[in-house]
Structure formats: structure tokens, C-alpha cells
C-alpha positions as CSV (number, residue, x, y, z in Angstrom):
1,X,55.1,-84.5,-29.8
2,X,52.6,-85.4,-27.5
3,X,51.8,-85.3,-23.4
4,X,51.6,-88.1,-21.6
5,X,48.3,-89.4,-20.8
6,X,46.1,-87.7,-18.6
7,X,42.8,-88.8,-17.0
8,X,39.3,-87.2,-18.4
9,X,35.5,-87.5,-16.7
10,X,32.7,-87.4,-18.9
11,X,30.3,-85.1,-17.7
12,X,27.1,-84.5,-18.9
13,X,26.3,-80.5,-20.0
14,X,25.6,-78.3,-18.8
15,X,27.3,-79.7,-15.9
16,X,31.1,-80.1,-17.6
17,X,30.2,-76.4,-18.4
18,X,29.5,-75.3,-15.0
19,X,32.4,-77.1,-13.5
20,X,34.8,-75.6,-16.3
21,X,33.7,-72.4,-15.3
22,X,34.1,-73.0,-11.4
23,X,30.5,-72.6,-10.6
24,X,29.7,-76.3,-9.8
25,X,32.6,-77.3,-7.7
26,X,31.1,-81.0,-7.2
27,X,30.7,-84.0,-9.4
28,X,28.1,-86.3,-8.0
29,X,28.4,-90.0,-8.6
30,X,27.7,-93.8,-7.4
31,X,31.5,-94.6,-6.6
32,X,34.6,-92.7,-5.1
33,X,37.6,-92.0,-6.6
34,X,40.9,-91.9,-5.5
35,X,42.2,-89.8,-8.5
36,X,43.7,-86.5,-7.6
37,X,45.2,-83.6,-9.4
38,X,44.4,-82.4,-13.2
39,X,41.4,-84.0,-14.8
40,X,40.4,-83.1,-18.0
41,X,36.7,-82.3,-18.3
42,X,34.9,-83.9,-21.1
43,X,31.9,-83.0,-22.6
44,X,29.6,-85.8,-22.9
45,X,27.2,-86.5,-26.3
46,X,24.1,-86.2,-24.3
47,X,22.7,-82.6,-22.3
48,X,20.8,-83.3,-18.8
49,X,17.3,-82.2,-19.2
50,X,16.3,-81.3,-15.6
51,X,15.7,-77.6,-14.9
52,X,18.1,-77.2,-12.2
53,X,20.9,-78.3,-14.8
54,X,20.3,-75.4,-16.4
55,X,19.6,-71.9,-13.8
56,X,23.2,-71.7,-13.2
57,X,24.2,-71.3,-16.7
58,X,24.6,-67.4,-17.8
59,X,24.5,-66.2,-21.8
60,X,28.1,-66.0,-21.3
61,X,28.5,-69.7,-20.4
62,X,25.8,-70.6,-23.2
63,X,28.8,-71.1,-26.0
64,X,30.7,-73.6,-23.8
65,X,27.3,-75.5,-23.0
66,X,26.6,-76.3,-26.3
67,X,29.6,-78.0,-27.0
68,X,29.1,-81.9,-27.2
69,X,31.7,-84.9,-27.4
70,X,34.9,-84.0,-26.6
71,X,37.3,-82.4,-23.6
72,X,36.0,-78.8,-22.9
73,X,38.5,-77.8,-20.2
74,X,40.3,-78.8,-17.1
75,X,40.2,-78.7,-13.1
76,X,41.7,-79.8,-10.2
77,X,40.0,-83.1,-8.5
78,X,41.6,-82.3,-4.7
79,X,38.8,-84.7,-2.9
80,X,35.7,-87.1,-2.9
81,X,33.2,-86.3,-0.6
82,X,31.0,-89.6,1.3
83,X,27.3,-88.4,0.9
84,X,25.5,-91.0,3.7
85,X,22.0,-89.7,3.5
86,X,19.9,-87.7,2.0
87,X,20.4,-84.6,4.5
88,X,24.0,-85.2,3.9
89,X,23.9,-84.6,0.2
90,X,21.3,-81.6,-0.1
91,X,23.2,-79.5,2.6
92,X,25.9,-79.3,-0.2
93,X,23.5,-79.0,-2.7
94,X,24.9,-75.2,-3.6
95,X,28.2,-76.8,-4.6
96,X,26.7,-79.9,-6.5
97,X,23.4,-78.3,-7.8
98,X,21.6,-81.3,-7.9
99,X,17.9,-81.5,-6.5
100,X,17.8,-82.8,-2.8
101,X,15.3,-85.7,-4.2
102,X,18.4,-87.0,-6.3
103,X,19.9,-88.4,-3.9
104,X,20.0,-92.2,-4.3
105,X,21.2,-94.7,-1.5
106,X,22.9,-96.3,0.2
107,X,25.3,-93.5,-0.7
108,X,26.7,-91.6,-2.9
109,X,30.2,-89.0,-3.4
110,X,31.0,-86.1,-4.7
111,X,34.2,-85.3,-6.7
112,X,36.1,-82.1,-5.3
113,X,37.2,-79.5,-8.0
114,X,38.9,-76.5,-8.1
115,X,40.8,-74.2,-10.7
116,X,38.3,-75.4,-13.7
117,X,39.1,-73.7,-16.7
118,X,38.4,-73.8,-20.8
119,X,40.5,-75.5,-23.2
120,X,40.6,-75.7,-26.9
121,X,37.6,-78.2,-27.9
122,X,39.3,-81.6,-28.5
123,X,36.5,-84.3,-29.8
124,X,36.9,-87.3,-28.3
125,X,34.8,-90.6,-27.4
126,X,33.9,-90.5,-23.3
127,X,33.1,-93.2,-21.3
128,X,30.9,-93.3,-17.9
129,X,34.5,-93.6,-15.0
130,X,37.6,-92.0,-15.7
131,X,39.4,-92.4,-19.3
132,X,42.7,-91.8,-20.1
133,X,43.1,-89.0,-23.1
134,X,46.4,-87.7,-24.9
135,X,46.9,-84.7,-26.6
136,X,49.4,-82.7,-28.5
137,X,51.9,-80.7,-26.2
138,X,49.4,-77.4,-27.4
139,X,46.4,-78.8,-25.8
């Protein structure tokens, strides 16, 4: 039997990791969402190379990290945050984790989420917006 279908954001690692594991408790993109509730995490193929992807991540998180290319866990998306400028967007830059200079305008948002945690690795193709995923009533 399976669930109905449920949404899922690709997310590159260690960030999917981080949010997972409720230590990054924004998602930063180019467009808002109005998706709310459970979202599945998904790990995307590719890691993020920059340094402050990876100061947050602890030897106990490391496991988690390396997994690539498929849905590593689960949160709750409650909000999207409107990042106008720059200032805007590194005040919160403990919850997103991204380097100030990141910021790109005119603007950009940042997905709210709460309650992250690990599922059982489920590979699966990601794409860049939300995705629609079903899984077996265990997942």
C-alpha cells in the first residue's frame, strides 16, 4: 500500500543534513513558497563546497552527510521569510548559515522549518522547486 503523495525539496548536503537534524532551520532560495506542513528532505546528487557548508556538521552528523540522491528525512515548512537586503538576510544568518556576501538581489526568502528528523534512505531523482514523492506506508 502506499501514502499519498507528499512534497520533497532537494537540498544540497550538507545542508539537507543540517536541516534534518534541526541545526539549520532555514532554506534559502530565489522564490517563496506557499507550501506548508511536512516536506520531505531530499538529498541532492551534488555536496556544496563552501566552508561555511560544512562548520556546523559534527562526526555524529557526518553519516547522514554523506548520503546522496534520495529523501534523507522530514520537517515541518511553518513559513517563508522575505529577505529585502543584504542586512536583512545576514542578521539571520545563524539560522540559514549562509555567508552574508550570498545574498543576491532584488531579494530573496527563506523556507521556515521545524521538527526535522531522519528517515530511512529512499533514492529518488530531485529536482531544483518542490517534487511530489510517494512511498510505501513504512517510509
Amino acid at each position: 500500500m502506499l501514502r499519498r503523495p507528499a512534497y520533497a525539496l532537494s537540498v544540497k548536503q550538507p545542508w539537507a543534513a543540517l536541516i534534518v537534524a534541526g541545526k539549520k532551520t532555514i532554506e534559502v532560495r530565489k522564490w517563496p513558497t506557499t507550501i506548508r506542513g511536512r516536506v520531505y528532505i531530499h538529498a541532492g546528487r551534488s555536496a556544496d563546497d563552501r566552508p561555511e557548508a560544512w562548520t556546523a556538521v559534527t562526526d555524529d552528523l557526518r553519516p547522514l552527510a554523506a548520503l546522496r540522491g534520495g529523501v534523507i528525512g522530514a520537517a515541518d515548512l511553518t513559513g517563508c521569510v522575505l529577505y529585502r537586503t543584504a542586512a536583512e538576510f545576514a542578521a539571520d544568518a545563524a539560522n540559514h548559515g549562509n555567508d552574508p556576501t550570498w545574498f543576491e538581489p532584488p531579494c530573496m526568502y527563506g523556507f521556515n522549518f521545524r521538527g526535522g528528523h531522519p528517515v530511512s534512505f529512499v533514492p529518488c531523482r530531485g529536482t531544483v522547486r518542490f517534487f511530489r514523492v510517494q512511498f510505501p506506508e513504512k517510509a
